[in-house]
N, C-alpha and C positions, 0 to 999 in steps of 0.2 A: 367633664368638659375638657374638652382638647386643649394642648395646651405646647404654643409654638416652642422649639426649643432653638436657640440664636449661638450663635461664636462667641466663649468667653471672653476676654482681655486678660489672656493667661501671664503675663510677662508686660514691664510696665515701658516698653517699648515695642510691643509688640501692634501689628498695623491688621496682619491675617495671619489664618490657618489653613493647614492643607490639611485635608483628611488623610490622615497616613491609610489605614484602615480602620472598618467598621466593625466592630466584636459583637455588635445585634443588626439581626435582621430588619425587614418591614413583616409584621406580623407577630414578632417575638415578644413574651412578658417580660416588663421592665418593672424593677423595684427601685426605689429610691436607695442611692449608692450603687448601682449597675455602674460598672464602664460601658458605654456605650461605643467608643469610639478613640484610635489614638489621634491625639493631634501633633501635627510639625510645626512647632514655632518657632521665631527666629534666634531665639535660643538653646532649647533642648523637644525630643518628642513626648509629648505629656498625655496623660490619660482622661478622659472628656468622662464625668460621671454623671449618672440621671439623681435631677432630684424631684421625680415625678415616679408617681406609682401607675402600670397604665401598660398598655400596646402599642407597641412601636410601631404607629399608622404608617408613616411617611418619611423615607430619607428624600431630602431635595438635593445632597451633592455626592456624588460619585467620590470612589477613591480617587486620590491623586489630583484634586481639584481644590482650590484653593478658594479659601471666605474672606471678606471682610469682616474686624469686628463686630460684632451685632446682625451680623447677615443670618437670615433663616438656613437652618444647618438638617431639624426635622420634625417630627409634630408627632406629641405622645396623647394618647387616649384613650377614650375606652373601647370596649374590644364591640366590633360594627359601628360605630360611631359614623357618623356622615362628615365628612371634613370636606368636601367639594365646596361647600360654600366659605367654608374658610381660607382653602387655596385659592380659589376665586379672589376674594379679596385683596391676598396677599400679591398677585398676579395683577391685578387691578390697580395698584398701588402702585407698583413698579411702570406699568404703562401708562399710567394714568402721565406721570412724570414726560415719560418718553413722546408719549403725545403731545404732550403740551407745548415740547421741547421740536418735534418735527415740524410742529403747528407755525411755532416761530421763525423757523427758519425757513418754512416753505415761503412765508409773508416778508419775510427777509429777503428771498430769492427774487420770490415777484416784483419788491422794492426797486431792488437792484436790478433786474431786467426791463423794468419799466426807465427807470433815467439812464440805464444803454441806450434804450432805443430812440431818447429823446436826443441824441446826440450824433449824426448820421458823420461819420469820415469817410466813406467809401472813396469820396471825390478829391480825398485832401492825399497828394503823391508826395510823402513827406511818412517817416520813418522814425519810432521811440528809441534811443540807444540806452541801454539799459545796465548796470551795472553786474558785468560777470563773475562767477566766481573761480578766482584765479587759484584756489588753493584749494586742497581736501578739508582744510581747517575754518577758510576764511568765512566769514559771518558779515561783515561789511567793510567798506573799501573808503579811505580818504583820499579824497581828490589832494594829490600833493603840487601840482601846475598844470593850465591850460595851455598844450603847443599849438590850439584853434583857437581863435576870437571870433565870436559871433559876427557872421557875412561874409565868413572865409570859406573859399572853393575847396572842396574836401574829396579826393578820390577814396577809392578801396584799396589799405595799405599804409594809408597816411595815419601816424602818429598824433592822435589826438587829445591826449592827457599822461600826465605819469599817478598812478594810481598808488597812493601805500595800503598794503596787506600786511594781516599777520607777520608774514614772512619777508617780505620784501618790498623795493617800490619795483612795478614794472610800468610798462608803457599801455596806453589801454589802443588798440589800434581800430582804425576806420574799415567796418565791411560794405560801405556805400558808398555809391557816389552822390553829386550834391554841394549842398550849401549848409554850411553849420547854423540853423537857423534860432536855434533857441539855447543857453547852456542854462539847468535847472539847479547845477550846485556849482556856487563858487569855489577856488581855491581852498584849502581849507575846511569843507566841508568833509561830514561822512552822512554814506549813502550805504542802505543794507543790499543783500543781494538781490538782485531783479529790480533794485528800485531806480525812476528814472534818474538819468542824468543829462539825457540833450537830446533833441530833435535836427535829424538832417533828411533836408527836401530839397525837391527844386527853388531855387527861387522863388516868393512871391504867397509861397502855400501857406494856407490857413493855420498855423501849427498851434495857435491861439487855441482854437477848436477841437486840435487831436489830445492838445495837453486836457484840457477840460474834462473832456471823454476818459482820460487814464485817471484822472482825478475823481471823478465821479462813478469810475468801477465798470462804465459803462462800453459796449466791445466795441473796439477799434477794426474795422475789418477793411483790405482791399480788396479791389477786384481782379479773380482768378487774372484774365486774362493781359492784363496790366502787367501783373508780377510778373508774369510768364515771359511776357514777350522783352521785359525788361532782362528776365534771367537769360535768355536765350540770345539778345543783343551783346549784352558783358560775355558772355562765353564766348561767342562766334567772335567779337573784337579781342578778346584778349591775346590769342597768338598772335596778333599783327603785330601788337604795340612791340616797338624797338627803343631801346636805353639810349637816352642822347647823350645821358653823362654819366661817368666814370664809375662804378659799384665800389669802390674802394676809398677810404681814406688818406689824408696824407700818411698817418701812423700803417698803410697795410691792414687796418680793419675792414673786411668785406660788412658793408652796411646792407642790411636787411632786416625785415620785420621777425618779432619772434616765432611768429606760425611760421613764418615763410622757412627758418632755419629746421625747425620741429620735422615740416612736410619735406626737407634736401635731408635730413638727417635719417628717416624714414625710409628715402626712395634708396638715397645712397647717391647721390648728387653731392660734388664738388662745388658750390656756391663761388666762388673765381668763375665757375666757365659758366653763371648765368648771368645774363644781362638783366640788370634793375628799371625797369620802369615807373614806380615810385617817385616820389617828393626828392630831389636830389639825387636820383639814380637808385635809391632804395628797393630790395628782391622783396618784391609781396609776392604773396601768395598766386595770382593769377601767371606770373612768370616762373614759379619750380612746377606747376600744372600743366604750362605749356611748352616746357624746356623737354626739348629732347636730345641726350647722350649721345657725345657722337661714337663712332665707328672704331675711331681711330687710337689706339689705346696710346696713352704720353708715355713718355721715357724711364718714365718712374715706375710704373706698372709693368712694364717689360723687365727690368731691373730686377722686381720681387718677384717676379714670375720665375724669373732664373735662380732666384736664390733659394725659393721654394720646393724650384727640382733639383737643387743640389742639395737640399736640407734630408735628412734620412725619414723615410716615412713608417710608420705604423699602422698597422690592421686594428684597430678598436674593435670591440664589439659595440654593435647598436643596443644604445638602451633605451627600452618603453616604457613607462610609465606613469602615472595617472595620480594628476593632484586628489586629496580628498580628503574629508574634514567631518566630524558628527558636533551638529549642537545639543549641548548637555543642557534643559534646564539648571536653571540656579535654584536648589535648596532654600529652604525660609533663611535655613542658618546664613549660608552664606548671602542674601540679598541684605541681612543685618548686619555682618563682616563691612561689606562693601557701602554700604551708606555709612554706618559709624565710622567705620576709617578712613574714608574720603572727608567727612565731615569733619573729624580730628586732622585729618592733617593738611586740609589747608584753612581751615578755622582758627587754629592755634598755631604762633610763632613758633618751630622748633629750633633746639642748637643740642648740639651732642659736646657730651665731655668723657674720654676716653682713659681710663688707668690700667696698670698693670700690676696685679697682685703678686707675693711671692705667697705661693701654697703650703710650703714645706712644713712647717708647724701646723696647717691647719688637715693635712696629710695625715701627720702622727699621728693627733688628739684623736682624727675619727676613727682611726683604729684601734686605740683606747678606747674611745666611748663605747664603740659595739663589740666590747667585750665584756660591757657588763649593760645595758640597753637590751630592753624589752623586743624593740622592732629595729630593724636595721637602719640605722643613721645615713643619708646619702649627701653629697659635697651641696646641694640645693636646699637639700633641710638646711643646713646650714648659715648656707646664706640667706635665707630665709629669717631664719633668729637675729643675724647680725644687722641686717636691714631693720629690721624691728628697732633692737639698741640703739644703730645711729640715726633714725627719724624719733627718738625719743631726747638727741641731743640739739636734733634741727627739728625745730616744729616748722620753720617756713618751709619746708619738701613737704611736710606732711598735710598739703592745701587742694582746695577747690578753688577752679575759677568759675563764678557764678555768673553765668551769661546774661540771666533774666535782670538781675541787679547791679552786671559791672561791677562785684566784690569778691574777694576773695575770701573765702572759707578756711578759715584753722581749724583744722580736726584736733580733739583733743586726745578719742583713741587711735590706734592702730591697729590697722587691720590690712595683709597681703594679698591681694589677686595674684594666684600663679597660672598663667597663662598654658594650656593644654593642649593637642594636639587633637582633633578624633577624625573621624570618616569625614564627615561632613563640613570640617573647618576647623574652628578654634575656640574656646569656651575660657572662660578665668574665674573658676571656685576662689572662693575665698576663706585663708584663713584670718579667722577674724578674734582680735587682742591676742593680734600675735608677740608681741610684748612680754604679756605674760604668762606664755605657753611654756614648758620646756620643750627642749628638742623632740624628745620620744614623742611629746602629745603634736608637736607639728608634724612630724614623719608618719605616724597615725590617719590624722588627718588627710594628710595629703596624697597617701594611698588608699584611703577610701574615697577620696575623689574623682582618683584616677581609674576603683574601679565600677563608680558609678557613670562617669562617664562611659565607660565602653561598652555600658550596660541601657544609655541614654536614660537611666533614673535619677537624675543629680536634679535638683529642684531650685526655681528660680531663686528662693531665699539665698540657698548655697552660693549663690551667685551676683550676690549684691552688698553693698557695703563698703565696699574694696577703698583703701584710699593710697594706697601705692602697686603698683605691680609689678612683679618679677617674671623674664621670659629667659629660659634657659636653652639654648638649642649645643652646650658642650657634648650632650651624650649623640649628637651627630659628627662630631670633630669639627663643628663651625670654628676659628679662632675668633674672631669678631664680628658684630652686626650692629645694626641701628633697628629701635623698634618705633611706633608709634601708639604716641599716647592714649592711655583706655581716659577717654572725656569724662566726667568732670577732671580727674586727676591734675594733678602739675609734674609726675614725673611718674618713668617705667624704667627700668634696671633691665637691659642684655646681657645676659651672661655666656659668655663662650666657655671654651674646651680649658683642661688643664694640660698645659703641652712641656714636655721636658724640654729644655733649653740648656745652654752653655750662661751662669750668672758669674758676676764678681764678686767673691764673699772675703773678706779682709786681704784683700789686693792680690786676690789669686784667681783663676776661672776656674769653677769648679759645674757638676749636673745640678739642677736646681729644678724646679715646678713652679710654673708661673702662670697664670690666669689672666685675661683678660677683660674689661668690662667697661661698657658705655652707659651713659645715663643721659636720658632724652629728657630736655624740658620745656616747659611751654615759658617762653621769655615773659609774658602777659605775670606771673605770680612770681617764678626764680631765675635771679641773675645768675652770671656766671662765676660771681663768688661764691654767692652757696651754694653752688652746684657742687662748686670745687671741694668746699667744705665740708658738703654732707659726704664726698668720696674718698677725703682725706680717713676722714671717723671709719670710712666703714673699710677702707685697706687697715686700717689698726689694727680693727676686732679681727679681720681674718686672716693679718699676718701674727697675730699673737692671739687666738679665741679664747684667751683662758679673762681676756679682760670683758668679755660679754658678761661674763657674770659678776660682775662692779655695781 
């Protein structure tokens, strides 16, 4: 009997898989333990093994195509086996859904186009003003003050609210003319984007009616030739209108709307030489559209004009060329990277606490030590061991914060994640009771990690458990960074470069080796004294190493 074969839950945050490749065909004998297939998860690419004995009937997903957990992946059986009515099913199940789903929302539509059309506004000359969005960011807008009262005459231009955003308060301005007839958010309010905020009509108009309509989903529509002839009245009027009063401030502020500035800023208009038509002489928009430049160049411009041809010129060469950009999908790994570290770091309170090591002893010793050491000792084994010791003298560093429970977790072993480097992002093996490892077995260790990773065979176990982590980026010559914390954790150790420097060793300046290193914590489990404290311990061990072994 056929027998569907679904996406494991390879990794215990893993959501899907992408078929990297297929190592069996459609057709091919499978034995139980075949690899079938490699998979990409958002940790490492892992190997998909059959545990069916049978004919590889049916793949359902191409390479490079990604599953959900539990998603049909392909279907093993016997060899001629009929599987049509099993696909069918499976297919039927899926639309079955789908259907039911288009079903309600066709009945949804219908709902909602039936109480539209119970709502007729054709006839109401009366206008939704709606909440724009003023920023690339903004999501919704607070009404910060009304500069209209409802029953105030409102031209195109007129400042009608100051609006707070994200970023700013601006003014929200009038594109109509009219009577400010309804305001739907008081002072004080927030209003999302598009959603309303005031009705302006003529005098008299039904606006009761048009709000109901936008209320009830149902369509608000004029008639063509209304709009029209109304658009064609404002335009042909607008060159006429003349400024009766002043565009200027007592302070020398040219008063104008902010489009109106946008659209002089754009043409290359002088806002002085236009005349405001607006609430108080104020330049909207309909007067930099109608302003024409005169002939006559000012004194000013003749001035640079001269200064321009006395200024010595150069022949550039013209340069061409052509913006352009490829989008890369995101790897399983990195859509893991990118949700876990967003989650970390604005989930958990960070604070960094920054020291400076002196190296010079811990220099010597490892040139000692790998003179009689099995594998070559490196300055992060190292610190690796000493980090052990001093979260053996601090157990609060050595915590979880437990989100499900709002508790904190004391770990009793010790165990390092060292945060890796590969193609595809960033991985954190861990060495686990690193405590009570010696150096050789950490260095060991932690170069068969690194060449499992580069091999993509490191396996989810290797990569879990971790209750502290170390990121080293010295072998770049970083001097310092800040990391972010690997979650559950309460803290991650940056490690920079070891840089020669000019120190003061018994009130002389002498060459010295000093290191630098930050430690990230989640404020929620450690304060800033035992941050300090666990950093004190661990400058100890690595400006004297000999006391690790205490």
């Amino acid at each position: 009997m056929a027998e569907v074969i679904r996406m494991p839950k390879m990794s215990d945050t893993m959501e899907e898989g992408v078929i990297a490749s297929w190592i069996k065909k459609e057709g091919d004998q499978v034995e139980s333990g075949d690899v079938l297939a490699e998979v990409e998860t958002d940790k490492a690419t892992m190997e998909l093994e059959s545990y069916q004995d049978g004919v590889l009937l049916h793949i359902g997903v191409q390479e490079q195509e990604a599953v959900p957990v539990d998603g049909v992946i392909a279907i093993i059986g016997e060899e001629g086996e009929d599987i049509k009515d099993l696909l069918k099913d499976l297919e039927s199940g899926s639309n079955g859904s789908a259907d039911s789903k288009e079903e309600s929302e066709d009945a949804g539509e219908e709902e909602s186009d039936d109480s539209g059309e119970a709502v007729d506004t054709s006839d109401i000359n009366a206008t939704v003003i709606r909440m724009p969005k003023m920023s690339d960011t903004m999501e919704e807008g607070v009404i910060a003050s009304w500069l209209k009262s409802e029953g105030d005459q409102v031209e195109a231009g007129d400042m009608l609210a100051e609006v707070e955003t994200d970023k700013a308060t601006m003014e929200l301005e009038a594109y109509e003319d009219g009577t400010l007839l309804h305001i739907a958010v008081e002072a004080g309010g927030s209003v999302p984007i598009d959603g309303v905020i005031a009705i302006i009509g003529e005098e008299g108009a039904d606006w009761k009616t048009l709000l109901k309509a936008e209320q009830s989903g149902g369509k608000s529509e004029k008639k063509a030739d209304k709009s029209e002839k109304k658009d064609t009245s404002a335009s042909s009027s607008a060159p006429q209108a003349e400024a009766t009063k002043d565009t200027t401030t007592d302070s020398g502020r040219v008063k104008a709307s902010p489009l109106a500035k946008k659209m002089a800023e754009e043409k290359g208009y002088d806002l002085s030489q236009i005349k405001g038509s607006g609430e108080g002489g104020r330049i909207v928009k309909r007067d930099v559209e109608s302003f024409t430049p005169s002939q006559a160049a000012p004194a000013p411009a003749a001035e640079e004009s001269k200064a321009a041809d006395a200024a010595p010129s150069f022949n550039f060469p013209k340069v061409t060329a052509e913006e352009s950009y490829t989008d890369v999908p995101a790897s399983q790994m990195r859509k893991a990277i990118a949700k876990g570290l967003m989650n970390s770091q604005f989930g958990a309170p960070h604070f960094y606490l920054t020291m400076e090591i002196d190296m010079d002893r811990t220099i010597e010793a490892r040139k000692s030590i790998n003179e009689l050491s099995p594998v070559k000792i490196s300055f992060n084994d190292i610190v690796i061991k000493a980090v052990a010791a001093a979260l053996r003298q601090h157990p609060d560093v050595n915590t979880y914060w437990m989100d499900d429970t709002k508790s904190i977790r004391r770990n009793d072993h010790i165990s390092i994640g060292v945060a890796m480097a590969v193609d595809e992002g960033l991985i954190v093996p861990v060495v686990k009771f690193a405590d009570t490892k010696s150096l050789a077995h950490i260095s060991s260790e932690v170069k068969e990690f690194a060449g499992k990773a580069k091999a993509k065979k490191i396996t989810p176990d290797e990569m879990s458990g971790n209750t502290f982590t170390v990121s080293n980026l010295g072998m770049f010559g970083i001097e310092e960074f800040t990391s972010i914390i690997n979650a559950p954790e309460s803290c991650i150790l940056a490690v920079g470069a070891i840089n020669q420097v000019p120190v003061v060793k018994n009130g002389e300046i002498v060459p010295g080796n000093t290191m630098k290193v930050t430690l990230t914590c989640d404020h929620r489990t450690v304060d800033g004294a035992v941050g300090a404290a666990f950093l004190k311990t661990l400058k100890g061990f690595l400006e004297d190493p000999v006391r690790i072994l205490i």
